[in-house]
Every structure is written in C-alpha cells, then in structure tokens.
Backbone as XML, in Angstrom:
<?xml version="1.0"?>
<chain id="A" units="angstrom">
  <residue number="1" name="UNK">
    <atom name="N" x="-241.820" y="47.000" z="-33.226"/>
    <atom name="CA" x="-241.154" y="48.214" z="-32.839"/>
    <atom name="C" x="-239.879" y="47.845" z="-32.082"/>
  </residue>
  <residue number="2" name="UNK">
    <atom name="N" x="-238.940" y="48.107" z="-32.585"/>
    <atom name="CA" x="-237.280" y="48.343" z="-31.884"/>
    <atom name="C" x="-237.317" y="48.736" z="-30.301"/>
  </residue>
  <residue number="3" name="UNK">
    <atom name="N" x="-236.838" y="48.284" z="-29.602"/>
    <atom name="CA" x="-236.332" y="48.376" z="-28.141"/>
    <atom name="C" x="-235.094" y="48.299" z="-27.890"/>
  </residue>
  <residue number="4" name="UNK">
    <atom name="N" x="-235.105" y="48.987" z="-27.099"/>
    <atom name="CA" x="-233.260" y="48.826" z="-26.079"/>
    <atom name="C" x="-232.479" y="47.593" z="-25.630"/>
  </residue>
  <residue number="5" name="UNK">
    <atom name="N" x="-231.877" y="47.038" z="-26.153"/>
    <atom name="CA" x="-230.815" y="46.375" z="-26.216"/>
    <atom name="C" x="-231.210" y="45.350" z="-27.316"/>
  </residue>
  <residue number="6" name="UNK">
    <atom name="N" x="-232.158" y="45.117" z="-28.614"/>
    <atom name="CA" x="-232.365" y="44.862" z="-29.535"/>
    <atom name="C" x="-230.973" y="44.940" z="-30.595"/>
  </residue>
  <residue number="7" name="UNK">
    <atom name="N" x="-231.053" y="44.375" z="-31.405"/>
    <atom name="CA" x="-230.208" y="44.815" z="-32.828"/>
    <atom name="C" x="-230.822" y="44.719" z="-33.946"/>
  </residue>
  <residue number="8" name="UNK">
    <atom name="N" x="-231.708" y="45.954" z="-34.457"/>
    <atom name="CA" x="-232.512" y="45.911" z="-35.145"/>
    <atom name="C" x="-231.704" y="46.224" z="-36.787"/>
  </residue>
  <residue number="9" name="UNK">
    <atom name="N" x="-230.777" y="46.599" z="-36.462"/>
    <atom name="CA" x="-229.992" y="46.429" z="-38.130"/>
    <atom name="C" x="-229.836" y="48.452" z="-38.286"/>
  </residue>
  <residue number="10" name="UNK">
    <atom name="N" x="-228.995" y="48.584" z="-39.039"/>
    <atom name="CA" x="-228.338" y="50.193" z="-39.524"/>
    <atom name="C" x="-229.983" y="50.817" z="-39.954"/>
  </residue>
  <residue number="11" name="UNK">
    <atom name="N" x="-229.703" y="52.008" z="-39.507"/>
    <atom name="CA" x="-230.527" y="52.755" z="-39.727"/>
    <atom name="C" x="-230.962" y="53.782" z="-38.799"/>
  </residue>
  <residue number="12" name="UNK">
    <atom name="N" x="-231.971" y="54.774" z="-38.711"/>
    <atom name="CA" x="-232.146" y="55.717" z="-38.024"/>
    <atom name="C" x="-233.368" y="55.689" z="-37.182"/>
  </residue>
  <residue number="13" name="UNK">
    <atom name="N" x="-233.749" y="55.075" z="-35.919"/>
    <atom name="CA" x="-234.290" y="55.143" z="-35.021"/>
    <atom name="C" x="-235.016" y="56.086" z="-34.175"/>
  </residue>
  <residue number="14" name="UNK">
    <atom name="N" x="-235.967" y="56.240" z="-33.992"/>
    <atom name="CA" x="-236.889" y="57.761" z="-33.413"/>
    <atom name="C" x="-237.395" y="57.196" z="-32.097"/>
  </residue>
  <residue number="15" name="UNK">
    <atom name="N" x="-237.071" y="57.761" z="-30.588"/>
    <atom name="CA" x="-237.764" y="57.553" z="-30.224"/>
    <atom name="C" x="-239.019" y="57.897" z="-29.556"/>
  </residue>
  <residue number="16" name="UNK">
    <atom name="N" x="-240.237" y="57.025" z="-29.439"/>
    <atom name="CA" x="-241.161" y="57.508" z="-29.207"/>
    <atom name="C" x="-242.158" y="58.113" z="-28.172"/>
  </residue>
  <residue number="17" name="UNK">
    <atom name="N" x="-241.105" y="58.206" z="-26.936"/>
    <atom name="CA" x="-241.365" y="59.462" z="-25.952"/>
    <atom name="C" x="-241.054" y="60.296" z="-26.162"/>
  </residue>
  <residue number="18" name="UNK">
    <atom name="N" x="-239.941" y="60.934" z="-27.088"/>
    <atom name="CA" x="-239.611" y="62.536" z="-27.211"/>
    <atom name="C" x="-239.360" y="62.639" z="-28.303"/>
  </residue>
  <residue number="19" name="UNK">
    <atom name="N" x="-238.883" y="61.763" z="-29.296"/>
    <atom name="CA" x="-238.750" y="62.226" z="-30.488"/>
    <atom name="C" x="-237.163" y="62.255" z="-30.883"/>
  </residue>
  <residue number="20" name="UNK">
    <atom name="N" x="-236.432" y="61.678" z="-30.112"/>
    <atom name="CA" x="-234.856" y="61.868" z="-30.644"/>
    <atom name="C" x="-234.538" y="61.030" z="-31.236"/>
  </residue>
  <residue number="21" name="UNK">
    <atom name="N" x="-233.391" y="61.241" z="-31.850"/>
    <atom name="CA" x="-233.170" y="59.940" z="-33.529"/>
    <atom name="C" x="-232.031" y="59.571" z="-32.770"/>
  </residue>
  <residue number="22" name="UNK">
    <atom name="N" x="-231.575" y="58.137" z="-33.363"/>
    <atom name="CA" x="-230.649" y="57.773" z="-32.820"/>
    <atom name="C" x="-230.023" y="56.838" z="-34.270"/>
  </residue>
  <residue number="23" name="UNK">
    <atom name="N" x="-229.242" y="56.882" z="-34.375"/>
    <atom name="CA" x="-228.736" y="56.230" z="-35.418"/>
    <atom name="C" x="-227.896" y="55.542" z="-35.151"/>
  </residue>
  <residue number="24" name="UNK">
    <atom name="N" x="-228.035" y="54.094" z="-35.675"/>
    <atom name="CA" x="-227.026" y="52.501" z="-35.825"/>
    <atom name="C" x="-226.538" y="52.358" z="-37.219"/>
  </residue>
  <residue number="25" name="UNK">
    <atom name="N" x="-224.758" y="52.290" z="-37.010"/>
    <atom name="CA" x="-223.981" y="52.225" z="-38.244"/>
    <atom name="C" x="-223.526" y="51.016" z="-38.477"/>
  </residue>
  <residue number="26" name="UNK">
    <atom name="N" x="-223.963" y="50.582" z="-37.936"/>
    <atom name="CA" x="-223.500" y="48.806" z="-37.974"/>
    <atom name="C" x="-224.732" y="47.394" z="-37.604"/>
  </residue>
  <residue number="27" name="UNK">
    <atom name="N" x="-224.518" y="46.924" z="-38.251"/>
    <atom name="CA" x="-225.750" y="45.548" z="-37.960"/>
    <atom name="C" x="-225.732" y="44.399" z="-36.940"/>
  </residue>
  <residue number="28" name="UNK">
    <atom name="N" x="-224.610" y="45.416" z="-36.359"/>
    <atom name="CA" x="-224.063" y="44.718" z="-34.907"/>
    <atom name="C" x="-224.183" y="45.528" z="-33.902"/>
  </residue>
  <residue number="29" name="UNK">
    <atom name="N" x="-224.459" y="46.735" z="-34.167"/>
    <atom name="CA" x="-225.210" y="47.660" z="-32.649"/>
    <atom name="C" x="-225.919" y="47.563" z="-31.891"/>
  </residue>
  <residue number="30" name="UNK">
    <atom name="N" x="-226.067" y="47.548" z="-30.882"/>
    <atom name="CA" x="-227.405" y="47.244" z="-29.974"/>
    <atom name="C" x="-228.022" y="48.911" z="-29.476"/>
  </residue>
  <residue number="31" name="UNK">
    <atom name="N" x="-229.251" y="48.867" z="-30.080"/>
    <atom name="CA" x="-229.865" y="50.103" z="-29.408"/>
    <atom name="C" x="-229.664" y="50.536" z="-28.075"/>
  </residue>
  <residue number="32" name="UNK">
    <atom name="N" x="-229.583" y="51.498" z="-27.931"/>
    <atom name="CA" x="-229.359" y="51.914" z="-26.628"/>
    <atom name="C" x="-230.412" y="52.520" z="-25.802"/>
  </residue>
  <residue number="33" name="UNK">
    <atom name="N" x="-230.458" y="52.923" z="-24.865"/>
    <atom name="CA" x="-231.887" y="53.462" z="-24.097"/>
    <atom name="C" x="-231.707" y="55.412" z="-24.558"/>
  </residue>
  <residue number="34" name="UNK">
    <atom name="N" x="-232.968" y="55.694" z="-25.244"/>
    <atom name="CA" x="-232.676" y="57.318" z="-25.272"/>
    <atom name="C" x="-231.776" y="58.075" z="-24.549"/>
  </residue>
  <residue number="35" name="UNK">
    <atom name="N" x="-231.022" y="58.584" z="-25.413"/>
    <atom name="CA" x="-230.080" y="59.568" z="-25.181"/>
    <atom name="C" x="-230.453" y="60.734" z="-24.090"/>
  </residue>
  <residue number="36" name="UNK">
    <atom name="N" x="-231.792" y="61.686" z="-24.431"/>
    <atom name="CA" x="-232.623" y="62.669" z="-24.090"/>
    <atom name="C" x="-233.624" y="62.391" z="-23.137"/>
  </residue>
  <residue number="37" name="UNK">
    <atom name="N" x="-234.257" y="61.232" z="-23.225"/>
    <atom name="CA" x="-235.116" y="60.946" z="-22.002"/>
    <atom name="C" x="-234.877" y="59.413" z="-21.070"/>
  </residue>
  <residue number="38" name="UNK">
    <atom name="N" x="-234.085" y="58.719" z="-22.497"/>
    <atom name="CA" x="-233.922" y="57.138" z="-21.538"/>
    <atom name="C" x="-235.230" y="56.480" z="-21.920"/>
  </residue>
  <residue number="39" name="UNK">
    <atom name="N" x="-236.020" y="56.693" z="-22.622"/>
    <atom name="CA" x="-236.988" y="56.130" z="-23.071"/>
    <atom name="C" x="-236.272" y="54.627" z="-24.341"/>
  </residue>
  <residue number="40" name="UNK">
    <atom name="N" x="-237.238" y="53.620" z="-24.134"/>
    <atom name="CA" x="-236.783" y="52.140" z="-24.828"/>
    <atom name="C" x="-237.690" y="52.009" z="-26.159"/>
  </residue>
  <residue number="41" name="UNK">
    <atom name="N" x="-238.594" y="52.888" z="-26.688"/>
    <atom name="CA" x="-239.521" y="52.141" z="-27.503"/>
    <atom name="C" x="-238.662" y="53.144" z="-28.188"/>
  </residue>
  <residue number="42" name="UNK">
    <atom name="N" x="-238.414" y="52.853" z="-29.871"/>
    <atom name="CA" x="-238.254" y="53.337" z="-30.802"/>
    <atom name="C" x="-239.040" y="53.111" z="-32.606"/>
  </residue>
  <residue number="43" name="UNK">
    <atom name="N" x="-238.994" y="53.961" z="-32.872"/>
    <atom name="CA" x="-240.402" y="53.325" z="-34.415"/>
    <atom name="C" x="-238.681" y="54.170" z="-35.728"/>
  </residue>
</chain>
C-alpha cells in the first residue's frame, strides 16, 4: 500500500481514512499526505 512521500508511479490514489483520490501525473511525484484529512495510507 502507497504512503506519503513514496513514488508509487501515475495513477489515481484513494485514501484510506476518508476516501479522497488523489492523482499522480508523473512517475516522478511523490504522494503527498491527504488533502481532506492528512491521512498517509493510500490503496
């Protein structure tokens, strides 16, 4: 499972305390900590 400051590669990220998507357009992004709660685990 994807975490915050990971670079898990393009694609659309959910995370799994609240449910907000986060999307990486590049394979050089580093996830960021939820937008909506600041939560780190993402599926």
């Amino acid at each position: 499972m994807p975490t915050t400051g990971e670079k898990p590669g393009k694609g659309t990220y959910i995370c799994k305390s609240c449910g907000q998507s986060v999307t990486l357009d590049d394979h050089t992004d580093t996830l960021p900590p939820c937008p909506k709660c600041n939560g780190t685990e993402y599926r």
